[in-house]
C-alpha positions in Angstrom: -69.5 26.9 -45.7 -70.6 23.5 -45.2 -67.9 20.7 -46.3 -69.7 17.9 -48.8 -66.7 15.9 -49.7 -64.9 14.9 -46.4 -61.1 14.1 -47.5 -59.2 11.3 -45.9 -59.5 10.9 -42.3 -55.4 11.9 -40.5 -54.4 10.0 -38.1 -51.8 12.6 -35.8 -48.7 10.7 -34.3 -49.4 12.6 -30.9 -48.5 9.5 -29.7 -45.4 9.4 -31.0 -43.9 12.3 -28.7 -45.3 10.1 -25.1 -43.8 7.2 -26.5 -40.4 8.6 -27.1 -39.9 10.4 -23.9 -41.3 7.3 -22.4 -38.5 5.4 -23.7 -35.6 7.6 -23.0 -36.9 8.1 -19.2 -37.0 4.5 -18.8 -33.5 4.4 -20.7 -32.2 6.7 -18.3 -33.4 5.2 -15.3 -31.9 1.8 -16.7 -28.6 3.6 -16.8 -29.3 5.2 -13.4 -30.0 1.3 -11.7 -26.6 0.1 -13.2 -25.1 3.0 -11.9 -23.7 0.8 -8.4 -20.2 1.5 -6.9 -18.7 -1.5 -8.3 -19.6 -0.3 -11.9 -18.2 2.9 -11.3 -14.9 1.5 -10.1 -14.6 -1.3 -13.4 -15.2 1.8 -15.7 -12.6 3.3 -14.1 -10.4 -0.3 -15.3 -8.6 -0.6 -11.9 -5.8 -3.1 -13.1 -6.9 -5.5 -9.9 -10.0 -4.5 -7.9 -11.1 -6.7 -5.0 -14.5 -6.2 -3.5 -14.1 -7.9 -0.3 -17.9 -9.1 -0.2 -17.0 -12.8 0.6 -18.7 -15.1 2.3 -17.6 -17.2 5.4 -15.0 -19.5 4.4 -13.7 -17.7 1.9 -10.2 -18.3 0.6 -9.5 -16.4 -2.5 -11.4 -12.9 -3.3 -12.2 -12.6 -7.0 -10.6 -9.8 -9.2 -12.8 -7.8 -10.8 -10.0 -5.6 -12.2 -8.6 -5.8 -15.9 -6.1 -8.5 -14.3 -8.6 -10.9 -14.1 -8.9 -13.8 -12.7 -4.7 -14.5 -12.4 -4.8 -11.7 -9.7 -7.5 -13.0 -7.0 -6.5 -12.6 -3.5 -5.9 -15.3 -1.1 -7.0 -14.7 2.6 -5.1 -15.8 5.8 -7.0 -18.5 7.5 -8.3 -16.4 10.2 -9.8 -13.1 8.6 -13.8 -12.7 9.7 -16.1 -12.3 7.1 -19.6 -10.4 5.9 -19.2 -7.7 8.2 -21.1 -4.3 7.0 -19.8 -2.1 4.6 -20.0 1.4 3.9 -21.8 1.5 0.4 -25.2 2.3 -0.1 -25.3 1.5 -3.6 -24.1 -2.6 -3.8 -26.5 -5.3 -3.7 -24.0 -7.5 -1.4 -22.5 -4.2 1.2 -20.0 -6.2 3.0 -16.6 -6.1 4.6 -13.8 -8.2 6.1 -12.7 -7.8 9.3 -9.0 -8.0 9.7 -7.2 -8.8 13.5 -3.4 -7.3 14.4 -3.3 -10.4 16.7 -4.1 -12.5 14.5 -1.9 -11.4 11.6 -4.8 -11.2 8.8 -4.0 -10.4 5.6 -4.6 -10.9 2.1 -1.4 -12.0 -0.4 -1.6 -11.5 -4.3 0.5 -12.2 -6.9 3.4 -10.4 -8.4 3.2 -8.0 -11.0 5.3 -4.9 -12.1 2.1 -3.4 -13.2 1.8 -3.1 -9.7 5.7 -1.9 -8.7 6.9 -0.2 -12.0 10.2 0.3 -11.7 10.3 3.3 -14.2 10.1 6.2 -11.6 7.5 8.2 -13.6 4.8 5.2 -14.2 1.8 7.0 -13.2 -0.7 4.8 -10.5 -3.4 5.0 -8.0 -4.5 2.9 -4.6 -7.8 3.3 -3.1 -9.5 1.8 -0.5 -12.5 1.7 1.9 -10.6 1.1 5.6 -12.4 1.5 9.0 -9.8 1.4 12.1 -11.1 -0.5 15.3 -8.4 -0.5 17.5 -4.5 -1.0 18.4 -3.8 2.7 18.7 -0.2 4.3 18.8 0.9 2.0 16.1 1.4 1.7 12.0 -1.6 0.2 10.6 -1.0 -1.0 6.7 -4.4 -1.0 4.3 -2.3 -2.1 1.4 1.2 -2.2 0.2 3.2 -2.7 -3.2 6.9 -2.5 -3.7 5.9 1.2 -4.5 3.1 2.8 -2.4 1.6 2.1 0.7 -1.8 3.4 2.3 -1.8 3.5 6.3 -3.0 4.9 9.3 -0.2 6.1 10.9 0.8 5.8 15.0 0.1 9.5 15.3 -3.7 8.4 14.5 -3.4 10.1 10.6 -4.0 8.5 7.2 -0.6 8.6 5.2 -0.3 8.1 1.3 3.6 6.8 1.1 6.0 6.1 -2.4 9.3 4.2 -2.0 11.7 5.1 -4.5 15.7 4.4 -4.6 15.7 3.5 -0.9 13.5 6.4 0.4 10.2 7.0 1.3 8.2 10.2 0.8 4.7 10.5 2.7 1.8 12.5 2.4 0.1 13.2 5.9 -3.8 12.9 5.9 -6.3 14.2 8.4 -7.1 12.2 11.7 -8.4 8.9 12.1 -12.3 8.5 12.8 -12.4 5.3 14.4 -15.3 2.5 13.6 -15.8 4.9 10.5 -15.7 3.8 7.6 -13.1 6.0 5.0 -12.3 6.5 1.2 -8.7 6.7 0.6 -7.4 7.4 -2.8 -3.6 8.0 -3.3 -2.4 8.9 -6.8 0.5 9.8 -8.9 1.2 11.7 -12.4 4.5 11.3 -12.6 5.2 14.3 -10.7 2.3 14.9 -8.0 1.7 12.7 -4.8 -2.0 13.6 -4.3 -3.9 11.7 -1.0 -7.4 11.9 -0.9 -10.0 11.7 1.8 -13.9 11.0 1.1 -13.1 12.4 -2.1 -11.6 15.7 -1.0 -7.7 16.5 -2.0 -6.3 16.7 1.4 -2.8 17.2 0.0 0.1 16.9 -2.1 3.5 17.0 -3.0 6.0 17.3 -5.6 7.6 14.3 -5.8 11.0 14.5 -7.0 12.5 17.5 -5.1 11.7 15.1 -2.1 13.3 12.3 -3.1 16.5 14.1 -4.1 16.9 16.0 -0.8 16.1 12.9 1.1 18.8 10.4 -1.0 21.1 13.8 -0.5 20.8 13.7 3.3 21.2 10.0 3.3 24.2 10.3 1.3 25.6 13.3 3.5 24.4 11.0 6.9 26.9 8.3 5.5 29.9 10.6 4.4 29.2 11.9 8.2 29.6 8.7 9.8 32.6 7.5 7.4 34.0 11.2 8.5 33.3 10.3 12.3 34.7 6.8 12.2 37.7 7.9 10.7 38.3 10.8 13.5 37.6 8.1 16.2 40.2 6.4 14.5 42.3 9.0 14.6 42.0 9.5 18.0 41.9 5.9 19.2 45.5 5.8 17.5 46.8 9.0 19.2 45.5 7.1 22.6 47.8 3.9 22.0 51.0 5.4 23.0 49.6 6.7 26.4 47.8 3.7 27.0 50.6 1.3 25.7 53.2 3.2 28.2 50.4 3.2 31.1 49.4 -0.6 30.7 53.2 -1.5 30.5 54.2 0.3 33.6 51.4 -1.6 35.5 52.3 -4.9 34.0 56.0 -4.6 34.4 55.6 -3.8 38.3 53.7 -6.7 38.5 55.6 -10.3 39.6 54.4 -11.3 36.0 56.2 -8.8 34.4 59.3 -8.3 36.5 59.6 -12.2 35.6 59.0 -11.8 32.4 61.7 -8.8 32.1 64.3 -11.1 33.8 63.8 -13.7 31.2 64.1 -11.5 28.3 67.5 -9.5 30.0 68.7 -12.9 30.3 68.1 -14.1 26.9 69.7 -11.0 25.9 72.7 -10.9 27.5 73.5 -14.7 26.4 72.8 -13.7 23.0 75.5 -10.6 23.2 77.9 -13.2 24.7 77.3 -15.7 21.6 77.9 -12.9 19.3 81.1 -11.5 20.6 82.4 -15.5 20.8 81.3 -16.0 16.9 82.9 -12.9 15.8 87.0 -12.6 16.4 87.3 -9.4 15.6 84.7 -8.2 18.5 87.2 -6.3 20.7 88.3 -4.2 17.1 84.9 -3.6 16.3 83.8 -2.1 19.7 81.6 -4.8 20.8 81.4 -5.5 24.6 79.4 -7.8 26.3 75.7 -6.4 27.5 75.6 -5.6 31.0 72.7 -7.1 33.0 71.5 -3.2 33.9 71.2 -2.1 29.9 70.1 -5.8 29.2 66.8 -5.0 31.3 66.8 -1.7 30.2 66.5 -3.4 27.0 63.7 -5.9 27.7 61.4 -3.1 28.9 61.8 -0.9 25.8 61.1 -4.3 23.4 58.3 -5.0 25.4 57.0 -1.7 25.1 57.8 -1.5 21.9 56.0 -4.7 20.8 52.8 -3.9 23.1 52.7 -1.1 21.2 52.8 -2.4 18.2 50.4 -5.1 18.9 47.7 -2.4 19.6 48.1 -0.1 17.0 47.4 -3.8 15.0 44.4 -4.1 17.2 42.8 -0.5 16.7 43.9 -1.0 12.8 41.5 -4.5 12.9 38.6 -2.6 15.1 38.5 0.2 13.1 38.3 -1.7 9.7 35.6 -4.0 10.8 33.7 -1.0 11.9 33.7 0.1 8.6 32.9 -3.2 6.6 29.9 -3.4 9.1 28.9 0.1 8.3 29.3 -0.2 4.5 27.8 -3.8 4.5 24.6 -2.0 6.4 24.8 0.8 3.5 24.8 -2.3 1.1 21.7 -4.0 3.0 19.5 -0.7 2.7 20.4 -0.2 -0.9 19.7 -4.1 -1.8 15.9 -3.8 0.4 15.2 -0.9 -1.6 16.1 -3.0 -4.7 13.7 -5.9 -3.4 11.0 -3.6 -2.6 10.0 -3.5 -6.4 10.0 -7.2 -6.3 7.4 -7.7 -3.7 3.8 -8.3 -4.3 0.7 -6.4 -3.4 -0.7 -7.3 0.5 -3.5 -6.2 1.7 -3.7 -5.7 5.8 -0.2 -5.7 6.1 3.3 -4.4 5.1 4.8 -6.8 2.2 7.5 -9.4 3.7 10.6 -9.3 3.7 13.4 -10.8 5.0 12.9 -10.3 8.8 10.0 -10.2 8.7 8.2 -12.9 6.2 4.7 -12.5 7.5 4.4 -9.1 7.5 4.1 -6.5 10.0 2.3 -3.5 10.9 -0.9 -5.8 10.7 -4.6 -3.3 10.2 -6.9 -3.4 13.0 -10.5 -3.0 11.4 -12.4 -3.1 8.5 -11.7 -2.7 4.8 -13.4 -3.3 1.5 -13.2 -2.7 -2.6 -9.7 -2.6 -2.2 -8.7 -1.4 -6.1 -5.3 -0.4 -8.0 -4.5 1.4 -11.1 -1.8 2.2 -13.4 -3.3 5.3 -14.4 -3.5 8.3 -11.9 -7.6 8.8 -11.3 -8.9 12.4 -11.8 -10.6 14.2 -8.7 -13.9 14.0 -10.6 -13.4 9.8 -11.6 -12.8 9.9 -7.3 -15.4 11.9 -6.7 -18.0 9.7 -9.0 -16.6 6.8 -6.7 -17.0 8.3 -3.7 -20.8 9.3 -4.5 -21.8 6.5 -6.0 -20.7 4.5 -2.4 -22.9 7.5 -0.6 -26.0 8.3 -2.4 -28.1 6.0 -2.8 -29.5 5.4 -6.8 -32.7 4.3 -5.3 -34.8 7.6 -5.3 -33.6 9.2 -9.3 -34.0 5.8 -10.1 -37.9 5.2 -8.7 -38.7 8.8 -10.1 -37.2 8.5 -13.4 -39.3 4.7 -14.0 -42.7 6.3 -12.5 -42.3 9.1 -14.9 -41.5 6.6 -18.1 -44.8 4.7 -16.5 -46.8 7.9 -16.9 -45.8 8.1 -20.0 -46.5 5.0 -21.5 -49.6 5.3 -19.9 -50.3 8.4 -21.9 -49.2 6.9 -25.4 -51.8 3.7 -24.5 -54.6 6.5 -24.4 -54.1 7.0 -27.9 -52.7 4.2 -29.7 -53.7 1.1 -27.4 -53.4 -1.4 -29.3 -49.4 -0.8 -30.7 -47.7 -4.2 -30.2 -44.5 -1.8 -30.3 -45.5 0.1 -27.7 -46.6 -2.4 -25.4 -43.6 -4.5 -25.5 -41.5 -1.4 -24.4 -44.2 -1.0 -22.1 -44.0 -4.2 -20.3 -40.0 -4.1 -20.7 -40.2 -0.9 -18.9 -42.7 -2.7 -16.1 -40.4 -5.6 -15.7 -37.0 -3.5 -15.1 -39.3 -1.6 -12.9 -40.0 -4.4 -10.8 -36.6 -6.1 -10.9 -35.2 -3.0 -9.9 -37.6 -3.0 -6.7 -37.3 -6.4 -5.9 -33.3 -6.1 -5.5 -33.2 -2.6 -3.9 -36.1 -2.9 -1.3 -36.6 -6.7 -1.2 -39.8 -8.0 0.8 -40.7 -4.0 1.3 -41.2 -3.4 -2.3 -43.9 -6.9 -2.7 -47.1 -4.9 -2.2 -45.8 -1.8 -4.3 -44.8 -4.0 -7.2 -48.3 -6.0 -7.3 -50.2 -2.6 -7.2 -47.8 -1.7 -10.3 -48.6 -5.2 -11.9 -52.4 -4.5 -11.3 -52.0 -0.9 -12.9 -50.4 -2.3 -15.9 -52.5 -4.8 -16.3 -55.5 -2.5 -16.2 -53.8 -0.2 -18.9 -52.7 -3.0 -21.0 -55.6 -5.2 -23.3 -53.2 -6.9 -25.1 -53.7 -10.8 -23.9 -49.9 -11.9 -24.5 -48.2 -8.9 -23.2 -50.8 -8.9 -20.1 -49.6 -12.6 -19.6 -45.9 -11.7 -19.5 -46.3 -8.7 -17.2 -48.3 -10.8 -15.0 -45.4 -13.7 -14.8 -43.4 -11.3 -12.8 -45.7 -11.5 -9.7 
């Protein structure tokens, strides 16, 4: 049947639906184009988090960590910068190049956020490092009164915790040289964990470590007390022998025979003096010292006193032997007291007292040089690692072309929504922005062929205008 009253005319919202997956695609590749490695390590919070991306001349390196600004590192006058880096994902992928020779380095400021001195702080270190060179030695990427990261002299990478004078390491896989690695090394509180390019290599339970290395330290010193006391011993059971075999060379000597006839002498005038000073001599059997038993007597109070005069000696040796010993005991135990003290470096071991620059200096490359005081979880390390790797360019591209598509469909039915046009061009404009930073002069002709698109979808004058600013 024919219809003679037409109703009202609807107007669907079909529209609707284009325009909302429109504007969570381009949402989503917004997210996507933030998501660089430098905002995946500050979500992370490392408490100080250096990038590394300097430029020539450079003397402090900005913090980018929770820290802020009060922990920038300060570079040694000789450390090369804007050398490539390893991530694919930063809009400035640089690195600094760091010399042995020339003792490079970077120094930081103190913090115990950095060396907690409770012994169940969790933390994490992580690094980019690329060795170069100096082979068969210690190489340091970073160091805190706590933790150290390094390439070892055996060509490994080595996660190391100090804790009450002892050191406890966890061995990585070889070196790759003039590669470029990510080294994590975290803690819980129990677990020393190393990982490298974002696989768990290895790790540890700490504390039975560190108690049967402070036990064998302890037994090493009871051993050498033990030791020093039997040489002792045995030095003092040598004294008579030697006393009676250096006398008998010294007394046949002219030296000694002289001296010998001195002392009888002495010895005989002082039994005459007593026998005159005492009248009743004769009564009490005294008699006057022949010269025979008066050198008989010499020689026995010169053995006698030789003797003496090197069990004093040994007694002196032997006690300095063990003020040294214990004084080196006290040294070791007062370092490992400094060590929480010292502040973080970065392409070198932290100073100390012989050695105030430093040593084990890196040979190579490092960058986005980062500390926590939380340990990471494998996933967090694993976001880090990818984000460094694969690039965000091509989920990025798709997921804007697809928002574009979109829009494009929503304009088909409602062309003239000022709503829907400004998300439109918003869209556009991220687009381009996003091209201009990741492909630079490749992406010109591709973004004025998107500008000429839009432009030919779009009627709106204004909006037209404002897309057309961006070329």
């Amino acid at each position: 049947m024919d219809v003679e009253t037409p109703g009202p005319r609807v107007k669907h919202n079909i529209s609707q639906v284009d325009f909302a997956d429109a504007v969570l695609l381009s949402h989503r590749a917004d997210k996507t184009r933030q998501l660089d490695y430098q905002n995946n390590v500050v979500a992370s919070k490392p408490f100080v988090y250096w990038k590394l991306a300097d430029r020539r001349g450079s003397r402090i390196t900005a913090n980018y960590g929770t820290g802020g600004t009060a922990f920038s590192g300060y570079f040694s006058s000789r450390c090369e910068f804007e050398h490539t880096g390893p991530i694919k994902n930063d809009d400035v992928n640089r690195a600094v190049q760091f010399t042995a020779a020339s003792k490079c380095k970077i120094d930081t400021k103190f913090t115990t956020e950095l060396a907690p001195s409770d012994v169940f702080q969790h933390f994490s270190i992580e690094a980019w490092a690329c060795v170069t060179g100096n082979k068969g030695t210690n190489r340091t990427v970073m160091m805190t009164g706590r933790c150290a990261i390094f390439a070892t002299r055996e060509e490994r990478w080595v996660f190391s915790v100090y804790e009450e004078g002892v050191d406890v390491s966890v061995v990585g896989p070889e070196i790759e040289y003039d590669k470029f690695a990510h080294i994590v090394g975290c803690y819980d509180g129990t677990m020393l964990k190393l990982f490298v390019n974002s696989k768990l290599i290895r790790e540890i339970e700490l504390r039975p470590e560190i108690t049967k290395k402070i036990q064998f330290i302890q037994d090493e010193r009871m051993e050498a007390f033990a030791d020093l006391a039997k040489r002792e011993d045995k030095a003092r059971a040598s004294i008579k022998e030697d006393t009676q075999e250096a006398s008998e060379k010294f007394l046949k000597s002219k030296e000694g025979r002289n001296l010998v006839r001195q002392n009888a002498m002495k010895l005989v005038e002082h039994s005459e003096f007593r026998m005159k000073m005492d009248k009743n001599a004769a009564e009490k059997g005294m008699t006057k010292l022949s010269k025979k038993d008066a050198q008989a007597k010499a020689i026995h109070d010169y053995k006698d006193e030789l003797y003496m005069k090197n069990v004093q000696m040994k007694t002196e040796e032997y006690q300095k032997l063990r003020e040294e010993f214990t004084d080196a005991n006290n040294k070791e135990d007062e370092y490992a007291r400094e060590m929480l003290t010292k502040a973080m470096c970065i392409g070198s071991s932290v100073s100390s007292r012989k050695d105030k620059d430093g040593r084990n200096f890196f040979e190579g490359k490092l960058c986005h040089v980062a500390a926590y005081t939380r340990c990471l979880a494998s996933d967090e390390i694993r976001t880090h690692f990818q984000a460094a790797k694969e690039s965000r360019t091509p989920e990025a591209d798709r997921l804007y072309t697809l928002s574009s598509i979109k829009f494009q469909k929503a304009l088909g039915f409602a062309p003239d929504d000022p709503i829907l046009l400004e998300k439109y061009a918003t869209n556009l404009c991220n687009y381009l922005d996003f091209d201009d930073n990741e492909r630079g002069g490749m992406g010109e002709r591709k973004s004025k062929r998107k500008v000429a698109n839009a432009i030919f979808e779009v009627s709106d004058e204004p909006t037209a205008t404002q897309i057309t600013k961006l070329n």
